[in-house]
C-alpha positions in Angstrom: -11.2 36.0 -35.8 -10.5 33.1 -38.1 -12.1 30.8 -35.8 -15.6 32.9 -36.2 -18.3 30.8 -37.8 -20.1 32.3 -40.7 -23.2 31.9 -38.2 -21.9 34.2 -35.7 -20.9 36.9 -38.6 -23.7 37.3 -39.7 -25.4 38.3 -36.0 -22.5 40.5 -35.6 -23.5 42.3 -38.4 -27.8 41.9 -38.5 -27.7 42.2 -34.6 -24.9 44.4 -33.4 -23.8 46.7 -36.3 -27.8 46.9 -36.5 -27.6 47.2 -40.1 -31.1 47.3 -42.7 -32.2 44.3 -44.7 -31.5 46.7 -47.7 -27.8 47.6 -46.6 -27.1 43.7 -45.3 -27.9 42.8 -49.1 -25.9 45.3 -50.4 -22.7 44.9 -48.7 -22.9 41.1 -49.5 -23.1 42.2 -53.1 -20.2 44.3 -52.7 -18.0 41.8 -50.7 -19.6 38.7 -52.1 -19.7 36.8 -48.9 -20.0 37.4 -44.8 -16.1 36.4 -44.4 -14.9 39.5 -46.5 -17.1 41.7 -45.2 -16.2 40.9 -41.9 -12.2 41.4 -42.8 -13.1 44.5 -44.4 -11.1 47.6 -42.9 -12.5 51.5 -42.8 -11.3 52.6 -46.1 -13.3 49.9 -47.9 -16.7 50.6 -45.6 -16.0 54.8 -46.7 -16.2 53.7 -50.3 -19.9 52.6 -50.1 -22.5 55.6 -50.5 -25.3 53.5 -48.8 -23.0 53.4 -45.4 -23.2 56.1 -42.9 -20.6 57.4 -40.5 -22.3 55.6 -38.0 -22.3 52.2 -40.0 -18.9 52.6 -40.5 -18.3 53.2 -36.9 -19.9 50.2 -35.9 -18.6 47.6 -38.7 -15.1 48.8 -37.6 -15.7 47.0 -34.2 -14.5 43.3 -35.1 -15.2 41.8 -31.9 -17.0 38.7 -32.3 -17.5 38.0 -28.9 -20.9 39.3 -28.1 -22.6 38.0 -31.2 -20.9 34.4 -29.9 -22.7 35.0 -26.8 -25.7 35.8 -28.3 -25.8 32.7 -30.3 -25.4 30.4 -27.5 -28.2 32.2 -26.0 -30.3 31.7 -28.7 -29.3 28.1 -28.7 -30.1 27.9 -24.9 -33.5 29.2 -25.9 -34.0 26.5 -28.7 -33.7 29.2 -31.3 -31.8 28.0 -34.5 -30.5 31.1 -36.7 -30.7 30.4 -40.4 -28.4 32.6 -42.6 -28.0 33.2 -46.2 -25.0 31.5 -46.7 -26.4 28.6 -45.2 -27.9 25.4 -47.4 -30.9 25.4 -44.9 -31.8 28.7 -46.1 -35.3 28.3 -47.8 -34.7 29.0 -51.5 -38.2 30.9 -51.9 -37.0 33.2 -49.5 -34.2 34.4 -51.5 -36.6 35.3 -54.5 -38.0 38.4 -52.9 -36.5 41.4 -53.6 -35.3 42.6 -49.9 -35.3 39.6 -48.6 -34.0 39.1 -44.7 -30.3 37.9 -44.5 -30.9 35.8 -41.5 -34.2 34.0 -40.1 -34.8 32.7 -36.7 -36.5 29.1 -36.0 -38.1 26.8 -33.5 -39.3 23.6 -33.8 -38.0 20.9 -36.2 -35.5 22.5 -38.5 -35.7 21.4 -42.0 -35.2 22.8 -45.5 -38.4 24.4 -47.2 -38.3 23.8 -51.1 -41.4 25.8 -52.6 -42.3 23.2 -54.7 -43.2 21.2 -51.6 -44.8 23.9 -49.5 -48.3 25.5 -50.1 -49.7 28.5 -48.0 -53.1 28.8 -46.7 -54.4 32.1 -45.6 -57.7 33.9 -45.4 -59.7 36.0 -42.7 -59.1 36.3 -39.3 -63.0 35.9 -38.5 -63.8 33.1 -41.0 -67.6 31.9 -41.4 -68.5 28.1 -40.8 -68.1 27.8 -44.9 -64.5 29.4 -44.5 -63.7 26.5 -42.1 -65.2 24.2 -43.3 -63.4 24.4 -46.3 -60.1 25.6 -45.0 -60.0 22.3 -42.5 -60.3 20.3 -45.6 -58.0 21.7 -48.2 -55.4 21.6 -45.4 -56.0 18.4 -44.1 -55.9 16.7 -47.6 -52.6 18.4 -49.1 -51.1 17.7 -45.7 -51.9 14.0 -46.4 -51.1 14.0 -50.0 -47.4 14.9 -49.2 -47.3 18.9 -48.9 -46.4 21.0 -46.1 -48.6 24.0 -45.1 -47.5 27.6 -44.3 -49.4 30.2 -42.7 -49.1 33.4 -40.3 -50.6 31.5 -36.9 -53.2 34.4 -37.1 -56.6 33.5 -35.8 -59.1 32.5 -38.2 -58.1 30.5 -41.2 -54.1 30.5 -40.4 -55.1 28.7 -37.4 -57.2 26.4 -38.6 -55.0 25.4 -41.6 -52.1 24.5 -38.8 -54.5 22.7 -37.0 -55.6 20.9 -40.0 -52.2 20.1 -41.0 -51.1 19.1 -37.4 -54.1 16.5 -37.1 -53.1 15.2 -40.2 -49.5 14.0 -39.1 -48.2 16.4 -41.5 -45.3 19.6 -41.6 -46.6 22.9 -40.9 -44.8 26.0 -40.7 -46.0 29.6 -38.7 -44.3 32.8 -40.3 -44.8 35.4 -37.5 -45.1 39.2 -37.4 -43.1 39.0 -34.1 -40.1 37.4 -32.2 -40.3 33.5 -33.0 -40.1 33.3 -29.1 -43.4 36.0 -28.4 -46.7 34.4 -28.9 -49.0 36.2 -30.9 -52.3 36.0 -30.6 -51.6 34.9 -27.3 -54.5 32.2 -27.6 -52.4 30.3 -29.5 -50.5 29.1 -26.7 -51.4 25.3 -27.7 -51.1 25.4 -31.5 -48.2 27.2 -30.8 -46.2 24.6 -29.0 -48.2 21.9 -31.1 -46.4 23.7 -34.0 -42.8 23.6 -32.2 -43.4 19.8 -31.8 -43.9 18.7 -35.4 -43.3 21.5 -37.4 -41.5 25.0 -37.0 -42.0 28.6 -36.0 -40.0 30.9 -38.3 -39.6 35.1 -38.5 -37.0 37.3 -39.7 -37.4 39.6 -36.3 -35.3 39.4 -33.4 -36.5 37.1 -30.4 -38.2 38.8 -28.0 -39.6 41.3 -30.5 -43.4 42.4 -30.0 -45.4 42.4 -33.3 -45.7 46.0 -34.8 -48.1 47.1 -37.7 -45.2 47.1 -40.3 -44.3 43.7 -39.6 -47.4 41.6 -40.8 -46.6 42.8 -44.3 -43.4 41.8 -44.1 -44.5 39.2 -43.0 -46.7 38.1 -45.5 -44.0 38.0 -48.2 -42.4 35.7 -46.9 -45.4 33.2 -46.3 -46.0 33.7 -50.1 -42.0 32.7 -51.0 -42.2 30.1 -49.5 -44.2 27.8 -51.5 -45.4 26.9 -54.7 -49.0 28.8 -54.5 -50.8 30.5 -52.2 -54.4 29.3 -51.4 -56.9 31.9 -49.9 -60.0 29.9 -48.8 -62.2 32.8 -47.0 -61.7 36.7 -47.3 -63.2 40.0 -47.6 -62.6 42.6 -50.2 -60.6 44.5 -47.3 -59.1 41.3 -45.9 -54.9 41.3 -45.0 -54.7 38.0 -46.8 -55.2 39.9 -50.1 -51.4 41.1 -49.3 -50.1 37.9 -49.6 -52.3 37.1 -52.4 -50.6 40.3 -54.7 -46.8 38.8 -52.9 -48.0 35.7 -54.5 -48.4 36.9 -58.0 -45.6 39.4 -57.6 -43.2 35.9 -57.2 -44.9 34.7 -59.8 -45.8 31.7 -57.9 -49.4 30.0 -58.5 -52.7 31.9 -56.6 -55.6 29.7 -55.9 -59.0 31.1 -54.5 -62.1 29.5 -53.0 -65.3 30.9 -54.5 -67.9 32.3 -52.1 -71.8 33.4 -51.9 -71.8 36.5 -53.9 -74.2 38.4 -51.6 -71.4 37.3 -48.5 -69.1 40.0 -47.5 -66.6 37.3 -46.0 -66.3 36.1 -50.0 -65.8 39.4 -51.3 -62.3 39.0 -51.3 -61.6 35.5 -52.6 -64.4 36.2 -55.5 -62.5 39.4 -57.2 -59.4 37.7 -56.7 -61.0 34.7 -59.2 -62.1 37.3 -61.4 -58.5 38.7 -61.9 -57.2 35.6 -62.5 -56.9 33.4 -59.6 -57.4 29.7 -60.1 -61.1 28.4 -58.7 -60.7 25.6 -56.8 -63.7 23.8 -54.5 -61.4 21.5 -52.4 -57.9 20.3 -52.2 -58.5 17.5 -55.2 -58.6 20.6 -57.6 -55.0 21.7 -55.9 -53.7 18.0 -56.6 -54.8 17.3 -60.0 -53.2 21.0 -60.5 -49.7 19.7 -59.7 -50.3 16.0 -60.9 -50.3 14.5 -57.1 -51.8 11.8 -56.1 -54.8 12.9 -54.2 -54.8 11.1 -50.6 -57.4 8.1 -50.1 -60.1 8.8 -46.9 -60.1 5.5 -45.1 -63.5 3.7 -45.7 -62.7 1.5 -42.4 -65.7 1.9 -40.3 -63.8 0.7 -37.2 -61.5 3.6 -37.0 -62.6 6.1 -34.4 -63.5 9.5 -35.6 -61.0 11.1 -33.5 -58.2 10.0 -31.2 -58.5 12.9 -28.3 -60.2 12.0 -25.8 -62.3 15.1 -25.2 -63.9 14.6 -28.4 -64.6 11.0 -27.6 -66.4 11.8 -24.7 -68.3 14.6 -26.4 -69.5 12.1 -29.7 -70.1 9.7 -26.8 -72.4 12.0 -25.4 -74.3 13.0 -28.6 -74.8 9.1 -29.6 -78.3 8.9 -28.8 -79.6 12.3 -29.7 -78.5 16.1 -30.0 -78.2 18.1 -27.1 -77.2 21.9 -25.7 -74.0 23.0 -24.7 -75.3 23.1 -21.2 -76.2 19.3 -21.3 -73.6 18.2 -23.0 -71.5 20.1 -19.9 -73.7 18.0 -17.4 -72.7 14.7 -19.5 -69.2 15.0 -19.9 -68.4 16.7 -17.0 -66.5 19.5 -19.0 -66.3 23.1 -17.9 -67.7 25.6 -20.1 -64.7 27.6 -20.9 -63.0 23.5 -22.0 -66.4 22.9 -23.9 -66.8 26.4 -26.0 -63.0 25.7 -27.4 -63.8 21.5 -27.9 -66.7 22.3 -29.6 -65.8 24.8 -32.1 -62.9 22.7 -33.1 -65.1 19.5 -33.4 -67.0 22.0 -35.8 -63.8 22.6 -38.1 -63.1 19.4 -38.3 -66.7 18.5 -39.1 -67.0 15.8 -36.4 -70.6 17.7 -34.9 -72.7 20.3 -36.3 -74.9 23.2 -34.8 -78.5 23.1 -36.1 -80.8 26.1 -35.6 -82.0 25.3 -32.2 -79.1 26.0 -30.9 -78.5 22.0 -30.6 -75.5 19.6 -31.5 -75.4 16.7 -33.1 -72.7 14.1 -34.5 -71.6 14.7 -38.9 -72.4 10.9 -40.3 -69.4 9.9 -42.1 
């Protein structure tokens, strides 16, 4: 036993003695650290209200050897377990008031400070002004230093990953679910973008599906992580609103877009200015905020647009003039299923543009 890791504590006791969050923080606060409640006997588990026969039952069972295994499974997996105890632990995390005891990641593994995170969020069914606006707030703090954290949702989580990925910069997916279950499962590409150059973090076991309670939970911890919390594009009824009142709850900073009053998708983001939340109309405002250096867009004319070669061979076919979907399909030699996706994300990153007949055309930078 005295050759246990701290690490494989704690999944004996999150995992196998299947404890809550609330009953994990308690018992830490009662024993101070994972090694004395791990040496603890019977008669100091019967002293604690909050623990019930079963509890007990279970905490008595000092084997460590199937949490060991566990572990190595996880590792097999490419699933790093984070733990309270641990300096990797992000430090926003620990601000909420039942916060997990141990977090699962993919990816590349690295420390969060708050002051160096900012989360994006908004609607799942974002309007062209919603991405528009939510590709360039992302892409620019990415640039100017900042990492950005969102739920991998679809809608404006998605596009603020993508944003930050085509940037070169850090993002980070909180998920509702097992960091190993991919939810939506459209994501399949961001999601293994994400694993690449940035990391994949949730406090639910691998292999868990995502459950209705979860997204709240969820949500919280997007908000702890950073600094502020940046909702771009929402309704009044919108689940980004959640994170927006975690936000304030932390007392961390709450910026909001402003929208079209007569638009339903800005109902959301337009009260949350009128109770307080900081306007902001692009990531400049965000910088100056925090006294960053807002990044520089590179004036040389040389430099290609983009750097996948899809795109290229879609701008190339819209040099001389706009064209369909169904002719740009003959030109490039796309399928339709390849183009529809291409297309929508040449739109985010405002590379084309749809006019009203139906017809695309290249953005002049």
């Amino acid at each position: 036993m005295k050759d246990t890791s701290a690490c494989t504590k704690w999944l004996w006791l999150s995992y196998f003695c299947a404890l809550t969050k609330s009953k994990l923080l308690k018992l830490h606060e009662c024993f101070g650290n994972i090694d004395n409640i791990f040496a603890a006997q019977r008669e100091d588990y019967e002293k604690l209200s909050f623990l019930k026969a079963d509890d007990i039952e279970r905490l008595c069972q000092k084997d460590p050897a199937p949490a060991l295994d566990y572990e190595k499974k996880l590792a097999a997996k490419g699933i790093t377990v984070l733990t309270r105890d641990m300096d990797l632990f992000p430090e926003g995390a620990c601000e909420l008031r039942n916060f997990p005891s141990v977090l699962y990641c993919k990816g590349k593994v690295r420390k969060l400070c708050k002051d160096e995170c900012i989360s994006i969020v908004g609607s799942r069914t974002p309007g062209s002004y919603g991405k528009d606006i939510t590709y360039e707030i992302a892409r620019s703090v990415s640039r100017a230093g900042l990492a950005v954290v969102s739920g991998m949702a679809d809608g404006i989580d998605s596009i603020a990953h993508r944003a930050c990925l085509d940037a070169g910069g850090y993002t980070v997916a909180v998920l509702g679910c097992g960091v190993d279950v991919i939810y939506p499962k459209g994501n399949f590409e961001l999601y293994e973008r994400i694993c690449q150059n940035g990391m994949i973090i949730s406090e639910y076991l691998p292999g868990s599906m995502p459950e209705r309670f979860s997204f709240p939970e969820r949500n919280k911890i997007i908000a702890s992580l950073s600094r502020s919390t940046v909702v771009t594009e929402a309704n009044s009824k919108s689940g980004s609103l959640i994170t927006a009142a975690d936000a304030r709850a932390l007392g961390r900073d709450l910026f909001a877009v402003p929208g079209n009053i007569t638009s339903k998708l800005s109902g959301g983001t337009n009260e949350l200015i009128k109770s307080g939340a900081i306007a902001i109309t692009g990531a400049n405002d965000v910088c100056e905020y925090y006294h960053i250096s807002a990044p520089q867009e590179s004036t040389n004319e040389n430099s290609p647009l983009t750097d996948d070669p899809k795109e290229c061979l879609v701008l190339e076919a819209l040099s001389e003039k706009a064209l369909s979907i169904d002719e740009i399909c003959y030109k490039t030699a796309l399928s339709l299923s390849q183009l529809n996706s291409i297309l929508l994300i040449m739109e985010v990153k405002d590379l084309i543009k749809k006019t009203g007949a139906d017809l695309y055309t290249p953005v002049l930078k």
